[in-house]
N, C-alpha and C positions, 0 to 999 in steps of 0.2 A: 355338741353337748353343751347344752346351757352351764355356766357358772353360777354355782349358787349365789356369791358373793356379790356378782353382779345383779341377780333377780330379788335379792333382799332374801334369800332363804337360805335351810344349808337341810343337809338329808338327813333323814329321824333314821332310826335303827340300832343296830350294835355295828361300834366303832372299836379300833385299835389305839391304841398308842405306840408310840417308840420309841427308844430310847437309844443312839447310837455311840458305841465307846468303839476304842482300837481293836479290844480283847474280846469284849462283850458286848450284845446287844438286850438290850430288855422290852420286854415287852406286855401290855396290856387290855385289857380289854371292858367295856362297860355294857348294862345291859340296852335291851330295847328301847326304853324308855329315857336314854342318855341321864340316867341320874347317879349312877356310882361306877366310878372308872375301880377296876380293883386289878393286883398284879395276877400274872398269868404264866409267862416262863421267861427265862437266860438263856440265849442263843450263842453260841460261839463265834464269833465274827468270824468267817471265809472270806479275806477277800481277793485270793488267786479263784476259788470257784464260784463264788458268791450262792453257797449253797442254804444260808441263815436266810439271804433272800425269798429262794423259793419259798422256805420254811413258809414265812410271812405272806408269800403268796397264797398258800394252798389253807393258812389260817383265813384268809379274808375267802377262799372259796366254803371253807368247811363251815363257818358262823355263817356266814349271809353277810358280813360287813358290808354297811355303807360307807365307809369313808375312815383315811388313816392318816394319822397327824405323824409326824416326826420333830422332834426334837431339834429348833435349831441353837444352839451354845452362840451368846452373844458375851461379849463381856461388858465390866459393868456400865461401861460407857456407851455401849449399843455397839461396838464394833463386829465385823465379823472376820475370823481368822481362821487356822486349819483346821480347827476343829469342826466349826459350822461350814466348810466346804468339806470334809468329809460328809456331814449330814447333807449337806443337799445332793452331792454325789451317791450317796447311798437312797435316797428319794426319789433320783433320776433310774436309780437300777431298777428301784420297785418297780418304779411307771413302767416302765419297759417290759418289766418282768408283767405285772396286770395286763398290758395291753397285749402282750404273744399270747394271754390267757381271754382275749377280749371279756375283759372283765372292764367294764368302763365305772372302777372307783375311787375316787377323786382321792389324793395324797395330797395334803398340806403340810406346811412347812408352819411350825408355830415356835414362838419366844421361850424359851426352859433355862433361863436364867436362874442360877442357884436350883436346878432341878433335882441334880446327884448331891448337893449341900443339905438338902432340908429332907431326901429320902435318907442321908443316915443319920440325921437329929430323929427321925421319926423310929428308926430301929432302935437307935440308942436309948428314946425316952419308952420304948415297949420294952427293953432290957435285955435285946439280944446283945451277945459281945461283940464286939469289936470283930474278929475277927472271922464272923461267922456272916457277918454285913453283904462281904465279897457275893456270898452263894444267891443271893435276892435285892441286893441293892441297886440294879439294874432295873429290875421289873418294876420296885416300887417307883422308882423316878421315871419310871414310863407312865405309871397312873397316874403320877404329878401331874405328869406333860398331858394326859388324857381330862384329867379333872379339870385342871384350869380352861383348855378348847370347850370341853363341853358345857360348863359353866357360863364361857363366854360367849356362846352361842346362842344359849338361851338367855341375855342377860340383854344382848344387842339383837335379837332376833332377829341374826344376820351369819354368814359365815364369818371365819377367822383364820389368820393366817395369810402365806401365801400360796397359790394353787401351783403344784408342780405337775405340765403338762406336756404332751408329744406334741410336738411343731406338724403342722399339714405334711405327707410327704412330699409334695408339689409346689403346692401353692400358699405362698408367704403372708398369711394374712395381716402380718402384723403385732402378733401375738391376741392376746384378749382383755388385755390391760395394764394396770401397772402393779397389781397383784399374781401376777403368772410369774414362773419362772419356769423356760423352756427346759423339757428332758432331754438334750442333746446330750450325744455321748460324752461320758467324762471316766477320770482315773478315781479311783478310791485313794483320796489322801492317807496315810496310816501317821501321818504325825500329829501331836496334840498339842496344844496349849493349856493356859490354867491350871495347868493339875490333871487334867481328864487324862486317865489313862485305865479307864475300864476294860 
């Protein structure tokens, strides 16, 4: 499978977002036309049966999805900690999960710094309470993470992100650059940094 990233292209259609907490996962989705990411549902994070997985699997079969970003939590200094290896562990599950569905669609791994910061500035300034944030502030800092890929996609008329992919079963090629990140099997970390305890 060609890499978009590497052919200078990335795939038109409807796209997901993601959004990964301990608790909760959010999730989003934009139209055809990658022009407006908007929220979509709160998944429950499983991660003894990773059943929110499938959830997300059988969303990318029921839309037509082309292509699913995931959220990876950097902190402000660009590091990455448990949080962001839970995200790309939970990345590796999808692939996994896409690929027993041979569904060959491409899961990137993109930057959502301050993602769940500016989705409850944005509840807040529409004037939901506080307290009410809990039930959708998942999904909206999924369409963050959505808006900004897609945005950036079109912006560099290029893919974005890094590609999170299955290794040959055989034969080691090497990977496919230095934008992959192989889906080898991993644990779902459940600890969090910064704050993130969605």
């Amino acid at each position: 499978m060609t890499d978009p990233a590497a052919a200078g292209d990335y795939p038109q259609g409807i796209k997901l977002g993601v959004d990964v907490g301990t608790v909760r996962v959010g999730v989003a989705v934009c139209d055809r036309d990658s022009i407006l990411a908007t929220p979509y549902k709160t998944l429950d994070r499983n991660a003894r049966k990773n059943s929110d997985v499938r959830v997300i699997a059988n969303l990318v079969q029921e839309l037509g999805a082309v292509q699913v970003f995931v959220g990876l939590p950097r902190t402000m200094k660009g590091e990455e900690r448990a949080s962001a290896m839970m995200a790309t562990d939970y990345a590796r599950l999808l692939v996994g999960e896409l690929s027993a569905r041979n569904l060959a669609v491409p899961v990137n791994l993109v930057d959502e710094r301050l993602s769940s910061v500016s989705a409850h500035r944005s509840l807040h300034e529409a004037g939901m309470s506080s307290r009410n944030h809990r039930k959708v502030v998942d999904q909206v800092a999924a369409a963050g993470i959505l808006q900004h890929a897609i945005d950036m996609q079109k912006a560099r008329g290029a893919d974005v992100g890094s590609r999170v992919t299955a290794p040959p079963p055989s034969v080691d090629m090497g990977g496919s650059g230095p934008e992959t990140v192989p889906a080898t099997p991993g644990h779902t970390d459940r600890s969090s940094d910064n704050g993130r305890h969605q």
